[in-house]
C-alpha positions in Angstrom: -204.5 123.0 55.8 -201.5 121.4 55.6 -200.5 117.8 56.4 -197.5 116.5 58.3 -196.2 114.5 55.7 -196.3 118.2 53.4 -193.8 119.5 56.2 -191.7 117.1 56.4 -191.3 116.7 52.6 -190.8 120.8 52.8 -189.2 121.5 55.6 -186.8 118.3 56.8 -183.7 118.2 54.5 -181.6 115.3 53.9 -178.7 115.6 56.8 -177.4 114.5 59.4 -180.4 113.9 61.6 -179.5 114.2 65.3 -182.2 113.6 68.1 -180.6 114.4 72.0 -182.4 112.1 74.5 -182.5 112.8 78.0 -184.5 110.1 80.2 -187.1 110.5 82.6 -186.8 107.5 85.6 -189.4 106.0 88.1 -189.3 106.2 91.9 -186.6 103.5 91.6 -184.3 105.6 89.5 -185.1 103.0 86.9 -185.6 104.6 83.1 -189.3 105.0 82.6 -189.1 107.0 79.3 -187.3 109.3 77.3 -187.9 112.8 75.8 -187.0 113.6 72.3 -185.8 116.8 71.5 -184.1 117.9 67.7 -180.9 119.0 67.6 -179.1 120.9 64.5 -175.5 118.9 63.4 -174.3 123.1 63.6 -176.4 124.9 65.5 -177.2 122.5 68.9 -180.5 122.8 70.7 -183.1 124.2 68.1 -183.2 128.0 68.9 -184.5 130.2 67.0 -185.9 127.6 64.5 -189.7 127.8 63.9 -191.9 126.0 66.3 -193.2 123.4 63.5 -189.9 123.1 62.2 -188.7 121.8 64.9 -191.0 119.3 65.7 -191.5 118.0 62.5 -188.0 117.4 62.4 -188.1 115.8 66.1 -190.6 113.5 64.7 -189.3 112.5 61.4 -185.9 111.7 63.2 -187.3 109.3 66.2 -189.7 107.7 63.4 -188.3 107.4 60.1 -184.2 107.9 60.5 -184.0 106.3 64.0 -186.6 104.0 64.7 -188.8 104.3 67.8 -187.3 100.5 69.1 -183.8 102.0 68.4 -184.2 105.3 70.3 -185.9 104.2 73.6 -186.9 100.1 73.2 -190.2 99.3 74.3 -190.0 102.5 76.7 -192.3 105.2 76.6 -191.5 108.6 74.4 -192.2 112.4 75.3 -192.6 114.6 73.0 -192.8 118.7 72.4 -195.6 119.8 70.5 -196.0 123.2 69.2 -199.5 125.1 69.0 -200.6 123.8 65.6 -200.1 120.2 65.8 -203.0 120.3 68.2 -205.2 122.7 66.2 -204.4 121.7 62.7 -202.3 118.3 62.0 -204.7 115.2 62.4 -204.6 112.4 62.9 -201.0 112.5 64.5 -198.6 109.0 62.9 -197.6 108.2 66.2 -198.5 105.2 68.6 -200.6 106.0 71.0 -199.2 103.7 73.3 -195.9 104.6 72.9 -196.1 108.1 72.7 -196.7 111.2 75.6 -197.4 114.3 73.9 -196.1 117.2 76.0 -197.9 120.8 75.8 -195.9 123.8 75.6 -195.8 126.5 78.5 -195.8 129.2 75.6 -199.0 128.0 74.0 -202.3 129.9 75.3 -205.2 127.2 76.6 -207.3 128.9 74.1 -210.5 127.2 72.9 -208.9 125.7 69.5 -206.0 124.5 71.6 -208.8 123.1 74.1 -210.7 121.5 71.7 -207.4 120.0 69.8 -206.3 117.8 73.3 -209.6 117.0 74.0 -210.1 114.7 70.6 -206.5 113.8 71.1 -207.3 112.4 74.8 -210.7 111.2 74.0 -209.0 109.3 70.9 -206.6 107.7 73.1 -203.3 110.2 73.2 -201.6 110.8 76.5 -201.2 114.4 76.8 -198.3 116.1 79.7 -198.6 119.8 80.5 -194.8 120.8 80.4 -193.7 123.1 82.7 -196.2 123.4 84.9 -196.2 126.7 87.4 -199.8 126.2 89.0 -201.1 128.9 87.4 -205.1 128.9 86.9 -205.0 129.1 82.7 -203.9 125.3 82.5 -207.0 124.2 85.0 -208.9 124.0 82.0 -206.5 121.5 80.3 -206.6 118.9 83.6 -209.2 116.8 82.3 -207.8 116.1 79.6 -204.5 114.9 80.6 -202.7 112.1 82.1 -199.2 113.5 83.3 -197.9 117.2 84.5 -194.3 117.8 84.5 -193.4 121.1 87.2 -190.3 122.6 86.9 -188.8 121.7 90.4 -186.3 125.1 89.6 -188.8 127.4 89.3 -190.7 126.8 92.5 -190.8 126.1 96.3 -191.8 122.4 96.5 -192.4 122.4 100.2 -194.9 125.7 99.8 -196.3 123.9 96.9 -197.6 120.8 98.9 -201.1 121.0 99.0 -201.5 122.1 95.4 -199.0 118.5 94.6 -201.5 116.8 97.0 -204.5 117.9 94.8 -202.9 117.4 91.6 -202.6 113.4 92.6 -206.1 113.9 93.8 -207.1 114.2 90.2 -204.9 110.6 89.3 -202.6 112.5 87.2 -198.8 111.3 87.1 -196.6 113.8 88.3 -193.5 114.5 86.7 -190.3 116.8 88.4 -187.9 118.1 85.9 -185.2 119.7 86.1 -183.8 118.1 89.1 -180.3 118.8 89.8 -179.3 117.7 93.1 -180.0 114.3 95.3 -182.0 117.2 97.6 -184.4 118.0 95.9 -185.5 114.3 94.3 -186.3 113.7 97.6 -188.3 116.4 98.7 -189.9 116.1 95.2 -190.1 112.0 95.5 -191.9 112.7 99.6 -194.3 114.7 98.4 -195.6 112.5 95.8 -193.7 112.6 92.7 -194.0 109.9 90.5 -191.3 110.3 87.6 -188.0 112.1 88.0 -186.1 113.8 85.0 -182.8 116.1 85.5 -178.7 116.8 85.5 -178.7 114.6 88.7 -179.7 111.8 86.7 -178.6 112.5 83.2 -177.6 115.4 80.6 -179.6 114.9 77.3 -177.4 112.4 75.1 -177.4 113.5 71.0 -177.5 110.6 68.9 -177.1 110.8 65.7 -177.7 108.7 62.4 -176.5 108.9 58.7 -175.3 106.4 55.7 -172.6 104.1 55.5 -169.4 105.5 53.4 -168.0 103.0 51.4 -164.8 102.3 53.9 -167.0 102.1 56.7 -169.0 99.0 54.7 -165.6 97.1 53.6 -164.6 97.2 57.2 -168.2 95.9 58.7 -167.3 93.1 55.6 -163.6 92.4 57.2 -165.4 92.3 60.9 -168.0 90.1 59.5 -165.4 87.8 58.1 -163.0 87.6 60.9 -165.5 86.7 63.4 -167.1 83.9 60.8 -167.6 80.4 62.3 -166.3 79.4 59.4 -163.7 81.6 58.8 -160.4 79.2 58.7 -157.0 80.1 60.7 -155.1 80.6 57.1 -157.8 83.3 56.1 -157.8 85.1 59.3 -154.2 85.8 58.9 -154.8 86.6 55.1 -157.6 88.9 56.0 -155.4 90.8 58.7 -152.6 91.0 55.9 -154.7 92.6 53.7 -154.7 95.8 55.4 -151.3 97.3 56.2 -152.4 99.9 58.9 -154.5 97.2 60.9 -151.9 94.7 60.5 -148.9 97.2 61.7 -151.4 97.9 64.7 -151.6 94.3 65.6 -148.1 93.7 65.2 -147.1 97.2 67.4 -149.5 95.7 70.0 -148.6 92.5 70.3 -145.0 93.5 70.4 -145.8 95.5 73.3 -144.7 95.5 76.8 -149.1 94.7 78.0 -148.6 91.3 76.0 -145.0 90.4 77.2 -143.9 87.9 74.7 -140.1 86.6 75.5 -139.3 87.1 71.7 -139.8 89.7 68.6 -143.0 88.4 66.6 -142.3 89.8 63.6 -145.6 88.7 61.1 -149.3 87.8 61.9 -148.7 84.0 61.1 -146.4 83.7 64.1 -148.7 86.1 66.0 -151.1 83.5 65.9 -149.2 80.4 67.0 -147.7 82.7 69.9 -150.7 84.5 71.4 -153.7 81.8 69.5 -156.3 82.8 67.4 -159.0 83.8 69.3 -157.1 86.5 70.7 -155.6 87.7 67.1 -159.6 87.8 66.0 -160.6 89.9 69.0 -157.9 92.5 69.3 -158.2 92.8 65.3 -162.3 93.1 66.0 -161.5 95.8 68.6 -158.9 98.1 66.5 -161.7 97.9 63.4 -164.3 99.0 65.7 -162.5 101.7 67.6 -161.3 102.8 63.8 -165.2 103.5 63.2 -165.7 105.4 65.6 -162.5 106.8 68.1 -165.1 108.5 70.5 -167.2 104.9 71.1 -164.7 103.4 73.7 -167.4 103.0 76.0 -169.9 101.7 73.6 -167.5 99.0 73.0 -166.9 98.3 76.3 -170.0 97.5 76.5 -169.9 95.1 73.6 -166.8 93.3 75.3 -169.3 92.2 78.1 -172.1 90.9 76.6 -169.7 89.0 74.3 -168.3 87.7 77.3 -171.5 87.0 79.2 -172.6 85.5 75.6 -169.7 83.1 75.6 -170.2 81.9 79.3 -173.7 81.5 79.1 -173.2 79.4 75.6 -170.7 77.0 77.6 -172.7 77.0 80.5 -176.1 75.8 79.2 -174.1 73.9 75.9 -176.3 75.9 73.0 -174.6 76.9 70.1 -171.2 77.0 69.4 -169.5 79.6 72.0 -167.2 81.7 69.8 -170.2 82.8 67.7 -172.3 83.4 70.9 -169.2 86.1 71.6 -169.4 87.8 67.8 -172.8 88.1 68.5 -172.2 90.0 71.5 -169.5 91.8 70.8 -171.1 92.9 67.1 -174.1 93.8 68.8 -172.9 97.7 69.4 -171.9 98.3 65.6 -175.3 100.3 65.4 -174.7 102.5 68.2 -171.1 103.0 67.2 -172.1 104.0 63.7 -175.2 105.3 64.7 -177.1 103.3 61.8 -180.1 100.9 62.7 -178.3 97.2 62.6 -181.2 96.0 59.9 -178.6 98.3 57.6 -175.4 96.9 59.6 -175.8 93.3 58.8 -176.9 94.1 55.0 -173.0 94.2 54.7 -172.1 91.2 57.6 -171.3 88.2 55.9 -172.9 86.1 58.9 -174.9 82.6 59.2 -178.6 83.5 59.3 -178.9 82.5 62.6 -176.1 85.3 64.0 -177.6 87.8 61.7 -181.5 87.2 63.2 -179.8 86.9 66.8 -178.3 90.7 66.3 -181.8 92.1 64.1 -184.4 90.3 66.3 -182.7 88.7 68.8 -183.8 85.5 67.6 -182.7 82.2 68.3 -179.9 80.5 70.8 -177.6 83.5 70.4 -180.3 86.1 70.3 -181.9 84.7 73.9 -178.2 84.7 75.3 -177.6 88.5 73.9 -181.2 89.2 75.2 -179.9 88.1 78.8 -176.6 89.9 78.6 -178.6 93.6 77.7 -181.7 92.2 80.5 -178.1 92.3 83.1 -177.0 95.3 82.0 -180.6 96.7 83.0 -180.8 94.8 86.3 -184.7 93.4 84.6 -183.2 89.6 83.8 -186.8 88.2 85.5 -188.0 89.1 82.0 -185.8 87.2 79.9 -187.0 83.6 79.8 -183.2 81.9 79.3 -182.7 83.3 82.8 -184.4 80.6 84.2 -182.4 77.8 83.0 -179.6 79.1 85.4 -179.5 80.1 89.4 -179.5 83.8 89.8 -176.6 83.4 91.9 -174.6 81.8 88.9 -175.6 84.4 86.6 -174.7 87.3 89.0 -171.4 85.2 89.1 -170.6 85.2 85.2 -171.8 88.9 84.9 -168.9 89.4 87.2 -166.4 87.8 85.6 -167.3 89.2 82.2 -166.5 92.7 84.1 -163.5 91.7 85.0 -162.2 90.2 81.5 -163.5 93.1 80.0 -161.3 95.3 82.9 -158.3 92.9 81.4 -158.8 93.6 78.0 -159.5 97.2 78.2 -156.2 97.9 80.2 -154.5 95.3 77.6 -155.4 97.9 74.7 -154.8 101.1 77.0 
């Protein structure tokens, strides 16, 4: 029999792993989970690839290349399993906790696959019947599991409501997928649907990871250095020197009609005493970052609050030095924009310890005010202890103006 370390040392090459991620949300529309599914860097969604294949791969990717934390925090994670890895592969190297294991609508109840999701339940898996049609084959599988996901296409919910009613009868979590339209979530949501997963909320999102190239780590080294506490004015405006296309950038910008200087600035010395050097460290932050990855506009967006939030929050409650509360908030997307965990980012950030364990682990002064800034962006900031060193009210208030600098900026560099 083989293990699943044998396939994935057989079968998973060394690519470009890609994982798409579509999430599954609670009766509140808030993100309850996330399911996994492998995706090819050619050929898309994995047709035509054997079963095993494809969820070895699925599994090696969220585990080893991604990290579970990465790929959906402390959410839960769903997961297609194919016929064998609940006949043959055990024990499974997944956390129970973490981790739904979905069953297949191709594979046949049989009495292997039976006895396969009864150890798995008995030894503390939760096990989903995907795809669920209310067909009498899967009765047999009931007992055994803690979640059903019906396809909400496939079926007339309304004719289906007693069955539904019988189904939560049994305690099982109830799942609608493919929802499409505000409709049908909420005939699916009034007749007892717990969990919600479909276009109307979200397409899958692919991520992808892979290794630094050797220009990408010199330019996480010149952001590192830029936005350096300790980084002086004069080596700033060496640093930016240094490289001709950034520095021709800066100087085109700065030049231009968004900034609306009343004279020709004609090097990156006077570009500092005219526009200060805060500014000069951020635009030249932003042009790096958008140079790593064109397509992550958003992503860095998203960066430009929390710095924001970062530095107001700093000020606010006097902890730490503000302009590193910002790099930390701002840096804080560099694994998302080159899709690498940040434990390999900061290898080449030439950072204080403290901003490096605020971005790994969000450790620290600046890794509580980043963990408040990501708890806004959620709408959970109850959980964050920092949050109650400061009225609700005021924080609601800075959050606000951090969208609105952001707004500034972004329409500055558009």
């Amino acid at each position: 029999m083989q293990n699943t370390h044998q396939i994935f040392a057989e079968e998973c090459p060394p690519e470009i792993i890609q994982v798409g991620r579509q999430p599954i949300l609670d009766r509140d529309k808030k993100v309850y989970g996330y399911e996994l599914l492998y995706r090819h860097k050619d050929l898309g969604p994995a047709e035509g690839h054997e079963g095993n294949l494809t969820t070895a791969h699925t599994i090696l990717s969220s585990f080893v290349e991604f990290g579970l934390r990465r790929l959906a925090g402390n959410r839960r994670v769903f997961i297609n399993l194919t016929r064998s890895f609940f006949t043959d592969i055990t024990p499974l190297p997944l956390d129970k906790k973490r981790i739904v294991l979905e069953v297949l609508e191709d594979i046949k109840p049989d009495q292997e696959v039976i006895t396969g999701i009864r150890a798995l339940h008995a030894s503390g898996y939760s096990v989903a019947l995907d795809d669920y049609a209310f067909s009498p084959q899967w009765d047999v599988l009931l007992p055994y599991c803690t979640m059903v996901k019906v396809d909400v296409l496939a079926i007339d919910l309304e004719s289906f409501q007693a069955r539904i009613a019988r189904l939560k009868e049994r305690g099982l979590t109830l799942i609608a997928e493919k929802v499409e339209n505000h409709q049908t979530y909420q005939i699916a949501k009034r007749l007892g649907f717990d969990l919600f997963q479909g276009f109307f909320f979200a397409k899958p999102e692919v991520l992808s990871t892979k290794r630094l190239q050797s220009n990408e780590i010199l330019l996480i080294r010149l952001l590192g250095r830029l936005n350096d506490p300790n980084c002086t004015l004069a080596e700033v405006v060496d640093l930016v020197r240094q490289d001709p296309k950034l520095s021709f950038k800066l100087l085109r910008f700065i030049n231009s009609a968004a900034i609306g200087l009343q004279r020709q600035i004609n090097s990156i010395r006077e570009a500092v005493v005219y526009v200060g050097l805060h500014r000069l460290r951020l635009w030249a932050t932003l042009f790096i970052m958008a140079g790593l990855n064109p397509a992550a506009r958003e992503v860095i967006s998203t960066g430009l609050v929390r710095a924001q939030l970062c530095h107001l929050v700093t000020e606010e409650l006097q902890s730490g030095e503000p302009e590193s509360s910002y790099s930390v908030g701002l840096l804080s997307v560099l694994d998302a924009i080159l899709n690498v965990p940040m434990k390999e980012v900061v290898k080449d950030l030439p950072f204080p310890a403290e901003m490096i364990d605020a971005l790994v682990y969000r450790n620290g002064t600046y890794g509580a005010n980043l963990k408040l800034a990501m708890a806004m962006e959620q709408g959970h900031v109850s959980d964050v202890p920092i949050a109650n060193l400061l009225p609700l009210s005021k924080l609601k208030v800075m959050y606000l103006e951090a969208l609105l600098k952001t707004e500034e900026i972004r329409k500055q560099l558009s």
